[in-house]
Structure formats: C-alpha cells, structure tokens
C-alpha positions in Angstrom: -47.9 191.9 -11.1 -50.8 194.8 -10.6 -53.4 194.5 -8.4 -56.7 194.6 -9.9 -59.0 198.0 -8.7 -61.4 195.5 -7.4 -58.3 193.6 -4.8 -58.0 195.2 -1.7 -54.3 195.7 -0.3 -53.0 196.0 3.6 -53.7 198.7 3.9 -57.6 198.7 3.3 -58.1 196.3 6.1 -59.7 196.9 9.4 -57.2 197.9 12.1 -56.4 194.8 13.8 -57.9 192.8 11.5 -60.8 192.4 12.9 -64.2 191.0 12.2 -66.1 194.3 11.1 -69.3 192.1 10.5 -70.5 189.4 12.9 -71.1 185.9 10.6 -69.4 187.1 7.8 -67.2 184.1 7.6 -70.2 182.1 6.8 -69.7 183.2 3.4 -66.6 181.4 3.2 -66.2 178.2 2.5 -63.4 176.9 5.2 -63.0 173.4 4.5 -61.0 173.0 1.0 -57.9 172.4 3.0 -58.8 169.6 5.5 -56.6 166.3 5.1 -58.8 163.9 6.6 -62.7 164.2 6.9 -65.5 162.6 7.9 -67.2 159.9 7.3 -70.8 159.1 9.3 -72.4 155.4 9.0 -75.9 155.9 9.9 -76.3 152.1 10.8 -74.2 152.7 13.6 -75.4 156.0 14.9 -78.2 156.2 18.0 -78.7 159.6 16.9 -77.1 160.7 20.3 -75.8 164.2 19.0 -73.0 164.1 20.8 -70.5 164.8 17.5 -72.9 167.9 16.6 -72.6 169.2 20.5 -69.1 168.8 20.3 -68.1 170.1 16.8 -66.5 173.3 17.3 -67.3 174.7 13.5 -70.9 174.2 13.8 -71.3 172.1 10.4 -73.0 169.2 11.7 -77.1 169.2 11.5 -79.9 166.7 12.4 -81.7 165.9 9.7 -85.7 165.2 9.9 -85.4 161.5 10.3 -82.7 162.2 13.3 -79.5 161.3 11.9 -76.6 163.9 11.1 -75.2 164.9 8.3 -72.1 166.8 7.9 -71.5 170.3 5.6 -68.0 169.1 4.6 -68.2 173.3 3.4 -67.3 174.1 6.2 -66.0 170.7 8.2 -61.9 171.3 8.7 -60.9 167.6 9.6 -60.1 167.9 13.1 -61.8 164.7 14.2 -63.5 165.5 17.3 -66.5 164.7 15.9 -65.2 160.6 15.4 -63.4 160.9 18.9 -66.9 161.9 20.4 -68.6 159.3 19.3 -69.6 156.6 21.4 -70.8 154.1 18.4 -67.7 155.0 16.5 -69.9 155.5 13.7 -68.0 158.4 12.3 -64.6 157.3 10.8 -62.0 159.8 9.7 -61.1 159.4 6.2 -58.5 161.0 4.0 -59.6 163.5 1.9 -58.6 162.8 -2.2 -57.7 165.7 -4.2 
C-alpha cells in the first residue's frame, strides 16, 4: 500500500523522537483506548480536589460551582483519581464501545 504525500515515514521524524514542540500533545486526543473510566457523583464529593491534585494527565477541572468534572478526552482510565478519593465518590466504570 502507498503512502500518501501528506503521511510522514521514519524517517521524517525528530531524531530520538522527541517532542520538537512543548504542548503539542494537547492536540491529541489520548483517551479512546482506556478500559475503565470514571465516573464522579457530585452528591458525594466535598469538593476537596484531591482527584484533580493527584491526576497525572491533567484532565480534571473545577467547575464554577466547585465540583470537578472530568475531560474523558484526555482521561486514560488509570484510577488514581477514584483511589484518591476520600468520599469514594468517583467509581471506575468500564468503558462501552
């Protein structure tokens, strides 16, 4: 199968592979492939922030009335978020297709 002109092949990349451009993976969305994602009940939650301290993708934001809500864009599923939580009011659910 031919590439298309647009594609770019090995041997275009960066040596290393690395990140030419700081945030550029923000353009990508990263979480199509989690199993299992979250799932935040706001009766539950004291607005502590612990699960957006703790998330290491950065996808959790406070919201004007305090609570959290979750960019599930970006969210990969690891759970830390629901471990975190000292109200267990995020539950890890899995993710339908």
């Amino acid at each position: 199968m031919a590439k298309a002109e647009s594609e770019l092949g090995w041997k275009d990349l960066e040596i290393g592979s690395i990140v030419a451009e700081p945030g550029s993976a923000a353009q990508y969305k990263t979480g199509d492939w989690k199993t299992q994602r979250p799932v935040l009940d706001e009766s539950k939650c004291n607005k502590c922030g612990l699960c957006y301290i703790f998330c290491p993708e950065g996808c959790i934001k406070q919201k004007a009335d305090g609570y959290y809500e979750i960019d599930l864009s970006y969210c990969k599923g690891c759970g830390i978020c629901a471990m975190e939580c000292p109200k267990d009011a995020i539950t890890m659910v899995a993710e339908e297709e």
